[in-house]
C-alpha positions as CSV (number, residue, x, y, z in Angstrom):
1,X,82.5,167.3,121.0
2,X,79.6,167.6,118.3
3,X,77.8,170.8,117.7
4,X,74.9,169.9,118.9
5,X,76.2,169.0,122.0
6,X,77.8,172.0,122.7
7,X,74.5,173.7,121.7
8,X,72.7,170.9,124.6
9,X,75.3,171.6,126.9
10,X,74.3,175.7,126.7
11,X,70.4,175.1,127.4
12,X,71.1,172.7,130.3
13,X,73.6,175.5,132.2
14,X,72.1,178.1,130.8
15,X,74.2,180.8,131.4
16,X,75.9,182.1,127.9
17,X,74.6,184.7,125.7
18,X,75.3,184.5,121.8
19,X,76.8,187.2,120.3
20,X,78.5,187.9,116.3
21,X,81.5,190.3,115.9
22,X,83.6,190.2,112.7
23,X,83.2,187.1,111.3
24,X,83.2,184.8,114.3
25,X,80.8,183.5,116.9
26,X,81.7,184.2,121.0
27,X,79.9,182.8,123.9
28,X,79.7,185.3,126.7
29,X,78.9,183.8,130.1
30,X,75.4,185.7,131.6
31,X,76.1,187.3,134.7
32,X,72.3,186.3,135.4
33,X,70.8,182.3,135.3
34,X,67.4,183.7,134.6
35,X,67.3,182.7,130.7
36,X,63.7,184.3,130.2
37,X,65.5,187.8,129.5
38,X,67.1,186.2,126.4
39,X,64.8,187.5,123.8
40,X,63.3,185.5,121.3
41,X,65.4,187.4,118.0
42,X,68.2,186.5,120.1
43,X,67.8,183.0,120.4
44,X,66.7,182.5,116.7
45,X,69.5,184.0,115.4
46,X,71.9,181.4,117.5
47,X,70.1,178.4,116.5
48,X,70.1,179.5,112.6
49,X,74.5,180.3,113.0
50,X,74.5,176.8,114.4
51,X,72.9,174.8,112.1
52,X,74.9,176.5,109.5
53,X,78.2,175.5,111.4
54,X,76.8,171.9,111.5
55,X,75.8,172.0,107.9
56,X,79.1,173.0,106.7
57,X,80.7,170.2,109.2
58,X,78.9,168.0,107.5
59,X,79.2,169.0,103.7
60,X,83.4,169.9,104.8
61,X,85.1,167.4,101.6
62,X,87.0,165.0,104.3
63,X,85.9,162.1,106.6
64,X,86.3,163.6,110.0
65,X,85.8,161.6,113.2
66,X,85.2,162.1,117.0
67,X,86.2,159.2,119.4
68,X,86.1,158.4,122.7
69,X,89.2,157.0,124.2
70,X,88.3,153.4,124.0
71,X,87.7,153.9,120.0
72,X,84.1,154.3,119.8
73,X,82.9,156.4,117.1
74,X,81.3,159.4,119.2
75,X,80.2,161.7,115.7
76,X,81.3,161.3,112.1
77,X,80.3,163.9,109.6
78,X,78.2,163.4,107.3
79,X,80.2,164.0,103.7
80,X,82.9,161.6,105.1
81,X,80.4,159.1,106.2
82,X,79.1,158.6,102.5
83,X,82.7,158.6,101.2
84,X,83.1,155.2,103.1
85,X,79.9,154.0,102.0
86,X,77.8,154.8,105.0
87,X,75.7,157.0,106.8
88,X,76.5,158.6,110.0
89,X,73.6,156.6,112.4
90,X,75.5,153.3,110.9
91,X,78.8,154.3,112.1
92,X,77.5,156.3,115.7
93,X,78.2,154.2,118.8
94,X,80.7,151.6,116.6
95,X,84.2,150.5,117.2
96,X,86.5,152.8,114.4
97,X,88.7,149.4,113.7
98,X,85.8,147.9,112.0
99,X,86.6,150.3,109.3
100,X,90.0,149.2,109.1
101,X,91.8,145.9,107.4
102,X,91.9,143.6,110.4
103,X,95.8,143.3,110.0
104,X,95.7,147.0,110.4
105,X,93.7,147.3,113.7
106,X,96.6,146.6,115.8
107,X,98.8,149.3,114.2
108,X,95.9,151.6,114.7
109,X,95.5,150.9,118.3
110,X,98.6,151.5,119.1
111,X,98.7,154.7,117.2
112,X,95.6,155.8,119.5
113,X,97.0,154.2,122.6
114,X,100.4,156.5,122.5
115,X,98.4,159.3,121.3
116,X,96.7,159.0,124.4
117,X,99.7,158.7,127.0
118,X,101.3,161.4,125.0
119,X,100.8,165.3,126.6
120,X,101.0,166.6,123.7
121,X,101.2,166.1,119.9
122,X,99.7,164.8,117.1
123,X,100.0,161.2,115.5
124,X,99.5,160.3,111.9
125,X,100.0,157.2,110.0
126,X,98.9,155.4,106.6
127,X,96.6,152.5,106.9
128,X,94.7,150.3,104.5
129,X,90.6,150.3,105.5
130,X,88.1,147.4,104.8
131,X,84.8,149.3,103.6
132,X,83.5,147.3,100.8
133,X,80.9,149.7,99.6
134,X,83.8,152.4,99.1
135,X,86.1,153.6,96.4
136,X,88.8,154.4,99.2
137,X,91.5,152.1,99.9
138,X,94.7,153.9,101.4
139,X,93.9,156.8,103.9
140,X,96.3,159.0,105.7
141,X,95.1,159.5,109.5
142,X,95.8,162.4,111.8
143,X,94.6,162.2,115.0
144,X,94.9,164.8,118.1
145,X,93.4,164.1,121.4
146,X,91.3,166.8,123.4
147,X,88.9,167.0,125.8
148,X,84.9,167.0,126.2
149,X,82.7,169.8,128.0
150,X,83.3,167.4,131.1
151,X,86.8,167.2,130.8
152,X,86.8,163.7,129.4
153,X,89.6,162.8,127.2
154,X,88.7,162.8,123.2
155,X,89.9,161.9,119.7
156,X,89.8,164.1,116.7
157,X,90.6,161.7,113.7
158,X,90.7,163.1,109.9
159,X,91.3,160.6,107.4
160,X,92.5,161.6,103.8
161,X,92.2,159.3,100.6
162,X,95.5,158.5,99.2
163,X,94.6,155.8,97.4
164,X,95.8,157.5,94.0
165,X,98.8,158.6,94.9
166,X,99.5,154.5,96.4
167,X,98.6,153.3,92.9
168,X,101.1,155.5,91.6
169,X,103.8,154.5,93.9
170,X,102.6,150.9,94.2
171,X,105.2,148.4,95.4
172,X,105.1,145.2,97.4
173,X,104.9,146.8,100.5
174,X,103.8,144.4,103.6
175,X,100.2,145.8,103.6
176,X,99.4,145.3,100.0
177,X,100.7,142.2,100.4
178,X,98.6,141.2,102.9
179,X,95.9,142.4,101.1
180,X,96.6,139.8,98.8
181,X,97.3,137.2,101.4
182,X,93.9,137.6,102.9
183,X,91.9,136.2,99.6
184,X,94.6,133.8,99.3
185,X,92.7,130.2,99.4
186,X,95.3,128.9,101.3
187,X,95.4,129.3,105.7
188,X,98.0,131.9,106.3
189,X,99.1,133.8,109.7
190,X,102.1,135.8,110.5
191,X,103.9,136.8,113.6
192,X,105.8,140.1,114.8
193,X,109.1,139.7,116.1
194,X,108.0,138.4,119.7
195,X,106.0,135.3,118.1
196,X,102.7,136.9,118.7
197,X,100.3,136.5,115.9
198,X,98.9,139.7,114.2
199,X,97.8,138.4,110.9
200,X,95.1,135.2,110.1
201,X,94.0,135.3,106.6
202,X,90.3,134.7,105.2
203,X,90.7,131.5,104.4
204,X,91.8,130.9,108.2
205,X,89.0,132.6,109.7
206,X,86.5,130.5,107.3
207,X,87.1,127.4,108.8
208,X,87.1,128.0,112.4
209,X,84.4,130.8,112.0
210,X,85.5,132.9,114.5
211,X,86.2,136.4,114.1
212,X,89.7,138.1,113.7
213,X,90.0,139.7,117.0
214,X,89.0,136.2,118.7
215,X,92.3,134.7,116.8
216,X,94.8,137.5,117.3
217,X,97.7,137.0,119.7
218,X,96.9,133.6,121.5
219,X,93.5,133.3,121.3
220,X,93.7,130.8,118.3
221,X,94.9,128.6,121.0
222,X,91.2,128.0,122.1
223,X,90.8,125.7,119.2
224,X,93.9,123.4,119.5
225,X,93.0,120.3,120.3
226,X,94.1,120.2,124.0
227,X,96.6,117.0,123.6
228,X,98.2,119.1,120.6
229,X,99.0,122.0,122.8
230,X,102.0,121.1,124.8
231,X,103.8,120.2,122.0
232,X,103.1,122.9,119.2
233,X,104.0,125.7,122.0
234,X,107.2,123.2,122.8
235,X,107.8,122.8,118.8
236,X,107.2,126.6,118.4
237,X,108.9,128.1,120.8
238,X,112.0,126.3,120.0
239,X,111.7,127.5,116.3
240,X,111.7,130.9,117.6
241,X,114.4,131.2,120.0
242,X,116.4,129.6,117.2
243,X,114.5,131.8,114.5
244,X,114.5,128.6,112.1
245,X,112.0,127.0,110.2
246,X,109.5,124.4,111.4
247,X,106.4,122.2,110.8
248,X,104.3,120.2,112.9
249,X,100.8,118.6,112.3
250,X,98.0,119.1,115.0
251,X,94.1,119.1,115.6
252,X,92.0,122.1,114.9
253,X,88.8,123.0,115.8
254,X,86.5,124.0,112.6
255,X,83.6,126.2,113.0
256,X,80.8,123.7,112.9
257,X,83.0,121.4,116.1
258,X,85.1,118.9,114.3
259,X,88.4,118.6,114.9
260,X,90.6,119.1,111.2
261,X,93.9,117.5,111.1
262,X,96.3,120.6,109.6
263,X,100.0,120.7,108.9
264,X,101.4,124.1,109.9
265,X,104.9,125.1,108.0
266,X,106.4,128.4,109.7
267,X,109.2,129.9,108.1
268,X,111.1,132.8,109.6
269,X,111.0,136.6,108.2
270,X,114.0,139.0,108.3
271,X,114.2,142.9,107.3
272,X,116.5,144.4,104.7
273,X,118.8,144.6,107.7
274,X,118.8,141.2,108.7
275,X,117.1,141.5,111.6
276,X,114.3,139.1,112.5
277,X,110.5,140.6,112.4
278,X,108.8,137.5,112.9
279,X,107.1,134.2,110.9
280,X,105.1,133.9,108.1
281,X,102.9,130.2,107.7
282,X,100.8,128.3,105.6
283,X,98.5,125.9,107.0
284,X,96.7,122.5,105.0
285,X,94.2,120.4,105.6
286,X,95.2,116.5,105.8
287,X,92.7,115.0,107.6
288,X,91.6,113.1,104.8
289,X,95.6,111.9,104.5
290,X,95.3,111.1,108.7
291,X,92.1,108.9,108.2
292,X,93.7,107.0,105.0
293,X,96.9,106.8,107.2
294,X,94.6,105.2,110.1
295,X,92.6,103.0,107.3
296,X,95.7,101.6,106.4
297,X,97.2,101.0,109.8
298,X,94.1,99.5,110.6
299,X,94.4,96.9,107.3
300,X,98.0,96.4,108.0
301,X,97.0,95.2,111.7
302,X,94.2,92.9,110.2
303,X,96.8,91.5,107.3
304,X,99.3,90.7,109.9
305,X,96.7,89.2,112.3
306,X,95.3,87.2,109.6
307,X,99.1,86.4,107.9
308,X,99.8,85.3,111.3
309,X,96.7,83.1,111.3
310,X,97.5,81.7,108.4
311,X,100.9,80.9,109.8
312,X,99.5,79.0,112.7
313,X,97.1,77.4,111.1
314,X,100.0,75.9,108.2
315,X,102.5,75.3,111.2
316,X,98.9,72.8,112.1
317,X,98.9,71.6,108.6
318,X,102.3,70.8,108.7
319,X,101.9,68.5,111.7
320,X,99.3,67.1,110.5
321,X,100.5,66.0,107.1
322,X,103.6,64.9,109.3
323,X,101.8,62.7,111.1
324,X,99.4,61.5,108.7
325,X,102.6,60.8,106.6
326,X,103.7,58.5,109.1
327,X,100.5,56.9,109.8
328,X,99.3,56.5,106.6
329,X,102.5,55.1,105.5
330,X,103.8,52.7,107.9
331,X,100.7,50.6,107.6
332,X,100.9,50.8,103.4
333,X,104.5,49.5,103.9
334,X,103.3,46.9,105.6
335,X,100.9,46.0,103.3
336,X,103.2,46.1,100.6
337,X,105.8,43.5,101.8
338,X,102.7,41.3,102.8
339,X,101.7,41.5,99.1
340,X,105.1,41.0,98.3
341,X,105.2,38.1,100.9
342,X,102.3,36.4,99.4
343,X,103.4,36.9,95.7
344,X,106.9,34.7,96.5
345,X,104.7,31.9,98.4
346,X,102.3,31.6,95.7
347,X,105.2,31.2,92.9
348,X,107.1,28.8,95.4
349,X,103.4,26.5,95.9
350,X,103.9,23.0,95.0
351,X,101.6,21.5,92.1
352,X,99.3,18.7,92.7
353,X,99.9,15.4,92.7
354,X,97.0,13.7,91.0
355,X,97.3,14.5,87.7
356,X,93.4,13.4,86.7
357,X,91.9,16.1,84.2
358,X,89.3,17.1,86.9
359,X,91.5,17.5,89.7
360,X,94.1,19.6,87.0
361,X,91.1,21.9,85.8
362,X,89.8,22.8,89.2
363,X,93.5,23.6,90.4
364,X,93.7,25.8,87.7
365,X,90.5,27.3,88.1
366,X,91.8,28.2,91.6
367,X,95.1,29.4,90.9
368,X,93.8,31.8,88.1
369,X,91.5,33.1,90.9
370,X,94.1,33.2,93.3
371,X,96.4,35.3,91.2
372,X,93.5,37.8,89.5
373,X,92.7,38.4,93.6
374,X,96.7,38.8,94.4
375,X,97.0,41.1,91.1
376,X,93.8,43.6,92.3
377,X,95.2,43.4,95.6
378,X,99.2,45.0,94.3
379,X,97.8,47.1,92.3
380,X,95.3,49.1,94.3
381,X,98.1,49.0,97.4
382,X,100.1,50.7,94.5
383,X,97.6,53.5,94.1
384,X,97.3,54.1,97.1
385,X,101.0,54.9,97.8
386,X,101.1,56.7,94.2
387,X,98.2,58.7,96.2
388,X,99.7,59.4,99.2
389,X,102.7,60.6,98.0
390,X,101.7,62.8,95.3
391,X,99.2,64.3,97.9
392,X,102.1,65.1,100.4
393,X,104.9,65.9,97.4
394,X,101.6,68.3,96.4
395,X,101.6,69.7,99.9
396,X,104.9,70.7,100.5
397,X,105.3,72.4,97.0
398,X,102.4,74.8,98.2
399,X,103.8,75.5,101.5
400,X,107.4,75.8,101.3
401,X,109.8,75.6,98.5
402,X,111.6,72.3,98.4
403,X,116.0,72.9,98.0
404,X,116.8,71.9,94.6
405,X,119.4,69.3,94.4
406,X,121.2,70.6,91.3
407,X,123.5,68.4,89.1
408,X,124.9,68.5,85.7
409,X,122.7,66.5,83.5
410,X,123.8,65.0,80.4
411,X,120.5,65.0,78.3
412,X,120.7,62.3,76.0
413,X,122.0,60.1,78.1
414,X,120.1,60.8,80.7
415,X,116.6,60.7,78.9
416,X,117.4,57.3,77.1
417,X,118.0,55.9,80.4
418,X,114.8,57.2,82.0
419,X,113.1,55.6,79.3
420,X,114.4,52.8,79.2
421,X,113.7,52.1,82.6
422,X,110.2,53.2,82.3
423,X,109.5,50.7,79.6
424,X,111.1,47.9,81.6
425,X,109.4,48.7,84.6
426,X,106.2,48.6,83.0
427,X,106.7,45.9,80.5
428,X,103.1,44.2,81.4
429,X,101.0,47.5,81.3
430,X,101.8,49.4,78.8
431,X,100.5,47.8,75.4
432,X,102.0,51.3,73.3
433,X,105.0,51.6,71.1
434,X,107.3,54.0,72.7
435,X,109.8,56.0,70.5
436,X,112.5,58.4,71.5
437,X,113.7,61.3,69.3
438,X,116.8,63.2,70.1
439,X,118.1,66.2,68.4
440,X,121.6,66.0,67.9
441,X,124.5,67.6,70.2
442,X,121.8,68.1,72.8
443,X,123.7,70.6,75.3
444,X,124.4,69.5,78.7
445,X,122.0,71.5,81.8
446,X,122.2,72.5,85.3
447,X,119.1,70.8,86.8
448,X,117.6,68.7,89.4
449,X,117.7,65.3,87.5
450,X,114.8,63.8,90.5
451,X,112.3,66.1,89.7
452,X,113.0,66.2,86.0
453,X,112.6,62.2,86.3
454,X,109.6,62.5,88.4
455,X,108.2,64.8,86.0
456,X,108.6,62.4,82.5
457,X,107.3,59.3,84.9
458,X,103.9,61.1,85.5
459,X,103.7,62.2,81.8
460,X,104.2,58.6,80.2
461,X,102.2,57.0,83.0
462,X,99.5,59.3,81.7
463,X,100.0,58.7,77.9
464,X,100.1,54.6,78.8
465,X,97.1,54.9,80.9
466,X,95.0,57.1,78.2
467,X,96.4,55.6,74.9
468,X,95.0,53.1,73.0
469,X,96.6,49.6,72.1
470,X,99.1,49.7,69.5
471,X,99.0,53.8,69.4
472,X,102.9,55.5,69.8
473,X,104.4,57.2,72.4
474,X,107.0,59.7,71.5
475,X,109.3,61.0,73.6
476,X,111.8,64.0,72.4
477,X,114.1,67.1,73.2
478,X,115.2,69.8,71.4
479,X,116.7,72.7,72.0
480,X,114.4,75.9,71.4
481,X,116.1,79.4,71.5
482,X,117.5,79.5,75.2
483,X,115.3,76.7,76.4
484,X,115.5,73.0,76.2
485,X,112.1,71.7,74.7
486,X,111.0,68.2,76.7
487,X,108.3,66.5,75.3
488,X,105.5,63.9,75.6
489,X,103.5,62.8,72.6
490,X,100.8,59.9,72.7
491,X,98.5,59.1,69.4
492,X,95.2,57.4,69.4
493,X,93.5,60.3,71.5
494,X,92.2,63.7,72.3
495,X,91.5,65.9,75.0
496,X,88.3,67.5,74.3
497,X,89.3,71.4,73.9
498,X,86.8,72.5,77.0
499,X,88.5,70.5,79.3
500,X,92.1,71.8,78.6
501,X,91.7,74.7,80.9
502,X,91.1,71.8,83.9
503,X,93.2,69.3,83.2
504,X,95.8,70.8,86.0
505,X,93.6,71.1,88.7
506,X,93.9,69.0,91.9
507,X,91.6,66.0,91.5
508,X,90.2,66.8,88.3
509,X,89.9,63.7,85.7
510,X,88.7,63.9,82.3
511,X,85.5,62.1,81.9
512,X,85.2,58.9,80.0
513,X,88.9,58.9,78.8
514,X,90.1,55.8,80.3
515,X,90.2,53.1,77.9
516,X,91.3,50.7,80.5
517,X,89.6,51.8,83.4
518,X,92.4,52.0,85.6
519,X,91.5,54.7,87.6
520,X,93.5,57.9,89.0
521,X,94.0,59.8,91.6
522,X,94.1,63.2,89.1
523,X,96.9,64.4,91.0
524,X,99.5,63.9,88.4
525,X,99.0,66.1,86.3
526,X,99.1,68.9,89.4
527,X,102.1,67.4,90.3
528,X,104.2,67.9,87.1
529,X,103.0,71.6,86.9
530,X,104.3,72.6,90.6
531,X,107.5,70.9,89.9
532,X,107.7,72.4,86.4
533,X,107.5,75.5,87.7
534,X,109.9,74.9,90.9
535,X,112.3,74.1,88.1
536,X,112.0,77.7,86.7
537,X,110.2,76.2,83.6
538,X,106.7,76.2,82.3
539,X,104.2,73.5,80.6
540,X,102.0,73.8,78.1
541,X,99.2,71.2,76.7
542,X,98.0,71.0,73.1
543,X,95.4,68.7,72.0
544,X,94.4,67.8,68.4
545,X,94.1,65.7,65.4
546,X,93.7,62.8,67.4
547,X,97.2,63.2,69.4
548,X,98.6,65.1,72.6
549,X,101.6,67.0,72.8
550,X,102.4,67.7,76.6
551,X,105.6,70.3,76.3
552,X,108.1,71.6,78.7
553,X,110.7,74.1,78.8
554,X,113.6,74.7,80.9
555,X,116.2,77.3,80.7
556,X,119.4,76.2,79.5
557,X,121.5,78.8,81.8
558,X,120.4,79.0,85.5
């Protein structure tokens, strides 16, 4: 009880009179309730020995509280109220923990709560306070409880500043280091040794922006995500009874209502005596990991809805080429043994009889006509199988890898037989001189001799095609480091340097470069390169001096 309520509580009953011996101050209950007797020298002289009582409470060098039993601050002197940075009207009426480091305030309550159920006795402790405008760190508190005018039960607190005597003893004792914990930027909370939680750090508090007695024991809970709950308390509580480490990721509410994604690591903490006091953890922020995790299980569903797609849609393609290979062909076959047909009856057609120099001119005449028709007729019937199966060769190269048939191949051998061949097969249309250059001891290769043949075919068709009469054809192989060097050299033209780049591209011809305007279906050249490569070798072009060198390599070891 203050002073001046004691001094209130003597006008309202009115019934003690004041009176000094020695050096102290008695109140002597008045036999009479009639105050007006008091005299006035009387009554002075008590008001003037209180306010000096009150003045030296106030000026006494310590930080001295009175409390009501729930903790509110009922007086505070006012020396002690400036030592904390205060004055005593800011601190009247206020709750004592907010003076206190918040993972104090539950040690101090249950200081004051035993004090309280105790009959007797008086409680001191050392606690860490949170007053920012203060020097004071570390106080000793000694509390005793007593009781009011009305019999109502009351705290008398002293607090004394240690905090020099703690910086001479410092050591890493668990409230320092909490301390530090708190301006950690990093989510921490710890637990005492039944799980409940007693300690959220600054940085926690930050981003759900609620206050620390809101978090304490369970009443972080209120922000989990409500589909999280079940299983961190499952996760949790298993940890504990097993007093092991755990993690577990889970929604949390931040202050301004989103929901963060945070991984929580809980590890457990044991005493010098091995006994377990509880967890320590550290909490992060991945909800930028979560939304890149959903971003890409969102992309990988798209890829393998559009892979899938893309399946379906070259299973279609491969029907269709089936049965547009069938189609396309069986009536070309047809066709072609017509031709054939009509070649054999026009050899076998008898001459005519009258012999006259009209009659022998007009039959002429007719038979030249006859055969420039049947020769347009083979050769465009030709094309158009060349066409057709390039384009399906061309298809099946892009969609699935045709099996190799591998054989030993004897290269010169082989190669002067492919030529030779060529040249016989197309005695009539090729008007070139064809050479063939072998280096000596060519080494045998591994290879698959159809598509190696396939591949030389298309290259000399070109050079016949595109070469002028009378130019060279050269065809050679070498060995070059641990490659075998194929190639295909025709004189008598160039390929303009921009078109280089193009000259492997599906359909693509070179403009006004064929001499004998024979056409092409510029799939050849596309060709060669897909079966170069499904050979494991490469091609290369160069174009210059008024030749063209078409060059392949091929691995010597496979």
């Amino acid at each position: 009880m203050s002073v001046n309520q004691s001094f209130n509580c003597y006008q309202t009953r009115q019934k003690n009179l004041v009176s000094a011996k020695s050096a102290s101050l008695e109140f002597v209950p008045e036999t009479t309730s009639n105050l007006e007797i008091c005299t006035a020298e009387a009554l002075c002289r008590t008001q003037e020995e209180l306010d000096w009582y009150r003045n030296l409470y106030d000026q006494n060098p310590g930080i001295y509280f009175t409390l009501d039993s729930t903790g509110i601050i009922l007086s505070v002197n006012q020396f002690g109220a400036k030592r904390l940075g205060y004055v005593p009207r800011d601190l009247n009426q206020t709750l004592i923990f907010n003076l206190f480091a918040f993972f104090e305030r539950e040690k101090l309550s249950e200081l004051l709560t035993g004090l309280l159920k105790n009959t007797s006795g008086v409680a001191d402790e050392e606690f860490c306070l949170n007053c920012p405008d203060s020097n004071i760190v570390w106080v000793k508190v000694t509390a005793r409880k007593s009781l009011d005018a009305s019999q109502n039960l009351i705290i008398l607190m002293v607090c004394e500043d240690i905090t020099a005597y703690k910086s001479q003893v410092s050591n890493p004792t668990e409230p320092s280091f909490l301390e530090f914990a708190d301006r950690t930027p990093v989510m921490l909370w710890m637990t005492n040794e039944k799980g409940v939680h007693n300690f959220f750090n600054s940085s926690w508090l930050k981003l759900t922006g609620r206050k620390i007695e809101q978090e304490l024991a369970w009443g972080w809970l209120e922000n989990l995500h409500p589909e999280d709950k079940n299983t961190y308390l499952s996760t949790y509580f298993q940890a504990i009874k097993q007093q092991q480490k755990f993690e577990i990721e889970y929604r949390l509410k931040r202050a301004d209502g989103d929901y963060r994604w945070i991984c929580d690591r809980g590890v457990p903490r044991f005493s010098s005596n091995d006994n377990f006091i509880g967890y320590m953890g550290s909490c992060i922020d991945i909800t930028e990991c979560k939304q890149a995790e959903v971003a890409v299980r969102e992309s990988q569903i798209a890829a393998k809805a559009q892979l899938e797609e893309m399946e379906s849609l070259n299973r279609l393609k491969d029907e269709f080429l089936s049965t547009v290979s069938h189609e396309l062909r069986t009536p070309l076959t047809n066709m072609k043994m017509a031709i054939q047909m009509l070649g054999i009856k026009l050899e076998k057609q008898p001459q005519p009889n009258d012999t006259s120099e009209s009659v022998c001119n007009s039959s002429n005449i007719h038979q030249s006509k006859v055969s420039r028709y049947f020769q347009i007729l083979n050769n465009e019937c030709e094309r158009e199988i060349s066409l057709i199966n390039n384009f399906l060769d061309l298809q099946r190269l892009d969609t699935i890898a045709k099996p190799l048939v591998l054989e030993k191949v004897e290269v010169s051998q082989w190669l002067e037989r492919v030529v030779e061949l060529y040249h016989a097969r197309n005695r009539n249309c090729c008007r070139q001189n064809m050479k063939l250059y072998l280096q000596p001891n060519l080494p045998s290769i591994v290879c698959d001799p159809f598509s190696l043949e396939r591949i030389l075919v298309e290259l000399l068709t070109n050079a016949c095609k595109f070469s002028p009469t009378n130019q060279e054809i050269i065809v050679s192989a070498l060995v070059k480091s641990d490659n075998i060097q194929f190639q295909v050299i025709n004189t008598g033209v160039e390929i303009p340097a921009a078109e280089l780049p193009r000259i492997f591209d599906k359909f693509y011809r070179i403009p006004s470069n064929d001499p004998w305007k024979q056409g092409g279906t510029g799939l050849g050249l596309a060709l060669v390169q897909k079966l170069t490569k499904h050979l494991g070798g490469i091609i290369e072009v160069e174009s210059s001096d008024n030749r063209t060198i078409f060059s392949i390599e091929l691995p010597l070891e496979r």
